[in-house]
N, C-alpha and C positions, 0 to 999 in steps of 0.2 A: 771920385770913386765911391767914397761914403755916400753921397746924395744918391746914387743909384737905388741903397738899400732905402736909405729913409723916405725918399720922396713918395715911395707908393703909398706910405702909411697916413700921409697929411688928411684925408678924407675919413668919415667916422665909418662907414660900410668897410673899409679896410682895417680899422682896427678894433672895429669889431670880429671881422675874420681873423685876424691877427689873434686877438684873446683866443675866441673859440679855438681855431687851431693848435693856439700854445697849449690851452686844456684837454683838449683831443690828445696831442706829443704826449704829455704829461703821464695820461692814465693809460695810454699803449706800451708805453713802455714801462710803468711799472711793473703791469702787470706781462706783459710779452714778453720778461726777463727769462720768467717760471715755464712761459710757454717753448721758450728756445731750450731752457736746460734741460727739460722735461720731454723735449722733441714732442712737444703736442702742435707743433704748426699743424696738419692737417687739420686738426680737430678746431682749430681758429677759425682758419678759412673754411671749414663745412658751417661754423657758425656765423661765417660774418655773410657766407650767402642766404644759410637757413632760415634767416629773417626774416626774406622776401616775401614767404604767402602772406605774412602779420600784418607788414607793410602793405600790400597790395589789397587785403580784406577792409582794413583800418581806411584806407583810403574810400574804398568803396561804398562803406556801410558808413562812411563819416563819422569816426572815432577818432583819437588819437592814436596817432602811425607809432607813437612811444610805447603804447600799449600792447601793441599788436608787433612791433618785435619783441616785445617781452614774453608773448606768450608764443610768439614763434620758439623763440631762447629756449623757453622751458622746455615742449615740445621736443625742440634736438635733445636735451640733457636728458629727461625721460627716455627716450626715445631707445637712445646708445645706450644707457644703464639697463633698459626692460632686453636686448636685445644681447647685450654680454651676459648675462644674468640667465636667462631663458637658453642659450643655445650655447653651443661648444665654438660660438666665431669670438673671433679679433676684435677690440676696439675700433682696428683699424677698419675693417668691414663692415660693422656698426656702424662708423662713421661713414663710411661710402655711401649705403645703402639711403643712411637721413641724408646725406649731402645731396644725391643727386634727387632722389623723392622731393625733398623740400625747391631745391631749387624747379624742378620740371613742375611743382603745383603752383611756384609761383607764378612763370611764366607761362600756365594753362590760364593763369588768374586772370591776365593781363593783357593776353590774348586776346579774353572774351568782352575787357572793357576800353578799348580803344581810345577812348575818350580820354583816360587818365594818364594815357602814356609821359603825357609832358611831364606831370607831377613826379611820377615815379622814374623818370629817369635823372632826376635830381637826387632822389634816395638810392640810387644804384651807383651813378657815378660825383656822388655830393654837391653839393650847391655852398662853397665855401665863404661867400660875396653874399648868401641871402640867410645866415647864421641871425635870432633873434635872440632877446633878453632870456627868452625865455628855458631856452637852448645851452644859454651861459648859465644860468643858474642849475639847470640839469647837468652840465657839465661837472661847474664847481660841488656838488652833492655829491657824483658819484666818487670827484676826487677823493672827497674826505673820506666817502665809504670803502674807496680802494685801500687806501692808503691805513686806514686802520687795522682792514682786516689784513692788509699783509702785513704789520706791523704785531700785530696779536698772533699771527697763524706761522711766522717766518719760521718756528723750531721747528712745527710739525711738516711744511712744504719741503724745509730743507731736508729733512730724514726720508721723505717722501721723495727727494729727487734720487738721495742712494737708492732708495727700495722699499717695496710696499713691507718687506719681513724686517728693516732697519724701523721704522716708523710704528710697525707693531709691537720689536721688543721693547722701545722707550714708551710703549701704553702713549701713542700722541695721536692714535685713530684716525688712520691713512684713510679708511673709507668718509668719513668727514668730512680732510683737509682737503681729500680730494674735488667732493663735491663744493666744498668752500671755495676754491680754486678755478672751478669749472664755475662758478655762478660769478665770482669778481670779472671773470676772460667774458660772459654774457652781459655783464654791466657794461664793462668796455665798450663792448661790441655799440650797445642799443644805448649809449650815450655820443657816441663819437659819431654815428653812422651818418647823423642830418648833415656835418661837419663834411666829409669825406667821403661819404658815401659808402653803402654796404660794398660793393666789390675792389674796393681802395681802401678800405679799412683797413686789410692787413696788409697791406706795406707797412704802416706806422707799427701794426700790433708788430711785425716780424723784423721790419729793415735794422733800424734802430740799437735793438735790444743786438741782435747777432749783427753789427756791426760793434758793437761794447764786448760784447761777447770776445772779440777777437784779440782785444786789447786788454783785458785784466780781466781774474780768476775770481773774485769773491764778488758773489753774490750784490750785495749793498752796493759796490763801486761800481757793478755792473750794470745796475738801475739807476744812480747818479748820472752816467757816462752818457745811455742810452737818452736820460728824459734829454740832456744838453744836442746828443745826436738829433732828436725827433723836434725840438727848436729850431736847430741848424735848418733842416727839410722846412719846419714851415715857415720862416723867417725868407729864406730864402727863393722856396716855391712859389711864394706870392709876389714876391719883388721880381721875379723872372717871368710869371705869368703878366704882369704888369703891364714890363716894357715889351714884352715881345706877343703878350696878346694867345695866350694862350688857358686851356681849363685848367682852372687855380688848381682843385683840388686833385686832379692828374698829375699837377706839376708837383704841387708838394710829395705825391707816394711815388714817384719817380727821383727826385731826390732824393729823397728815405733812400730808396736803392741801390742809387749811383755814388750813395757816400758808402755802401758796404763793399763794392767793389771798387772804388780807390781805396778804400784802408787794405784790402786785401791783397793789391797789387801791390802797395807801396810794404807789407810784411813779406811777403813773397820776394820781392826785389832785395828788399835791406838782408834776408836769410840766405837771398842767392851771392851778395855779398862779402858776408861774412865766410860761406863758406869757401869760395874763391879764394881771402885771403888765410883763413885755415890750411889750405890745402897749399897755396905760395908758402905758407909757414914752414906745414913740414916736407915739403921739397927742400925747401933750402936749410934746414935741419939735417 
């Protein structure tokens, strides 16, 4: 039963996937913790699509595709900030508006260059088997940078998940942390994406974290929980893509998901339990 898992890893393209992916889990879930408490999933997934024109430009002009989601990234964050700022709408309609804009110029991009499709459908639905050194080292970079800044910024995000007027009266500049916050969820993004792909990306940024979510309150234990959750997903995604020959990186953000909903069944069921025997209690009371 054990050789099932280990056997796919004997080959080095696999554990190189294996690294990358564990770095990918790693820095989705630290940061997707903030994104679940915060309920900014939309705002993930308008950024982990909004990438596409950067990608599809970079591609085309022959640049780095790292570059061109980065300035995609920006792009969305400007984007929502000039749009809440300037008008009386929602973040969340900010975010609409760059969501479906960004995504519809990408694929006006890509439309018009036929040619590159193949390329870019590895950046859309990841290419987790064609993961380079180079890739790995962006990865481990952005870890460290994740992992600082929520390590430095943790008082002010946390006052910031009560409320932008709690973070005010502690002087911890919500407008900041926010933007701190939002650029770590863009690092994610345009580090992981070669990994997983930009429209599988949030699975990991989202499954993971609100699968920890579910099972403990504090913050910290909830980002321990989730990086072990988003291992689980790729440890096992790839050992399932393996033997049964399926796209690695699909597999892995499809577990991401299938483990949020067995913990949520198996809490559900243990509470429908309990309350059953509460309820035998006081009848027989």
């Amino acid at each position: 039963m054990f050789e099932l898992i280990t056997d796919p890893f004997g080959s080095e393209i696999m554990q190189r996937a294996l690294v990358g992916g564990l770095l990918a889990a790693t820095i989705t879930a630290l940061i997707g913790t903030w994104v679940v408490v915060r309920g900014l999933a939309f705002f993930g997934d308008a950024m982990a699509h909004g990438v596409l024109p950067g990608i599809a430009l970079a591609v085309i002009w022959g640049f780095d595709v790292t570059v061109g989601a980065i300035a995609s990234a920006l792009v969305m964050v400007l984007g929502i900030n000039t749009v809440h700022r300037t008008t009386r709408l929602s973040d969340d309609t900010a975010i609409g508006l760059l969501f479906v804009g960004m995504l519809a110029l990408g694929v006006v991009i890509i439309s018009r260059e036929p040619t590159f499709a193949g390329d870019l459908t590895a950046f859309l639905f990841g290419d987790v088997l064609g993961v380079r050194d180079a890739d790995l080292w962006l990865g481990a970079a952005a870890l460290v940078v994740t992992a600082v800044g929520l390590l430095m910024g943790h008082r002010a995000f946390l006052a910031l998940s009560v409320g932008r007027d709690k973070a005010e009266v502690l002087m911890l500049h919500p407008a900041l942390a926010h933007a701190a916050m939002l650029t770590l969820l863009a690092l994610s993004i345009v580090s992981s994406f070669r990994v997983v792909g930009t429209l599988l990306v949030f699975g990991l940024l989202v499954a993971p974290p609100a699968t920890a979510v579910l099972l403990v309150k504090r913050i910290p234990a909830a980002m321990a929980l989730a990086v072990v959750f988003g291992w689980i997903a790729v440890v096992v995604g790839l050992a399932v893509s393996y033997h049964v020959d399926t796209a690695a990186s699909a597999t892995v953000a499809g577990v991401a998901v299938a483990q949020f909903f067995v913990v949520l069944i198996a809490i559900e069921g243990t509470d429908a339990v309990r309350r059953a025997r509460q309820e035998r209690a006081g009848v027989a009371s």
